[in-house]
N, C-alpha and C positions, 0 to 999 in steps of 0.2 A: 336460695334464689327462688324469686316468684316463678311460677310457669306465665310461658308468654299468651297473655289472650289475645285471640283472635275470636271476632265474632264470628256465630256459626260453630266454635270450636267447643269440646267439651268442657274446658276448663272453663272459657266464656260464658256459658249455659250453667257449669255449676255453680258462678261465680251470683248467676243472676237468682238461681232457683235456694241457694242457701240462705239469699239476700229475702226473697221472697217466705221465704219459712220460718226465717228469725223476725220478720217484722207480723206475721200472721201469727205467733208466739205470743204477742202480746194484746194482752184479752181488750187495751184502751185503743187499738187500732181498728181501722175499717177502711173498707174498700180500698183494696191497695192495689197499685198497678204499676207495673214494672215494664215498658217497653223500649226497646232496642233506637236511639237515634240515630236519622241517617246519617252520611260520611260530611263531615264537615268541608269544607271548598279551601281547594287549597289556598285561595287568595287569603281566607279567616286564618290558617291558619299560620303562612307568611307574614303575615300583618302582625298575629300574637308573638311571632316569634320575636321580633325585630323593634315593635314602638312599644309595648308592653313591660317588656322585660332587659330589652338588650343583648339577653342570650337566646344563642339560638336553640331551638326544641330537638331530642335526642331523633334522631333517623328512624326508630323502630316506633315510638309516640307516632310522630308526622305520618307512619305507615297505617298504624292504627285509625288514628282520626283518618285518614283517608277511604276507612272503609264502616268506620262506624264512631261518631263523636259519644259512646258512651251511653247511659240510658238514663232514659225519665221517669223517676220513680215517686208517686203520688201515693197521698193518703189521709182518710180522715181521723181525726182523734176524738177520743172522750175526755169530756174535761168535766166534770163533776156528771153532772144527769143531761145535758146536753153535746151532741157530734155534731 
């Protein structure tokens, strides 16, 4: 079983900083940036639950998005002699 992330939380932070060191691994990437999104609204995420899908999203997810919709992770690439 996953451990449960919670932003802030260790596992959360190592989820991001592993994420961050396997993409800086690789020598055709550049300027990467990893930051924390804020908590999605719960109206977004009632609405995904319901017109989207039909089912509804698990209690501990809706908990989640409620304190942090996940993170926005950028970057530039090389692609032959130009990034």
């Amino acid at each position: 079983m996953l451990p449960l992330l919670r932003p802030g939380s260790e596992s959360f932070e190592g989820v991001a900083h592993d994420l961050a060191q396997m993409l800086e691994e690789n020598p055709k990437l550049r300027d990467i940036d990893i930051s924390e999104r804020p908590p999605a609204r719960s109206a977004d995420v009632a609405h995904w639950d319901y017109s989207r899908t039909g089912v509804k999203l698990p209690e501990d997810l809706k908990a989640f998005l409620g304190v942090s919709d996940g993170l926005n992770i950028t970057w530039s690439a090389r692609l032959g002699r130009s990034v």
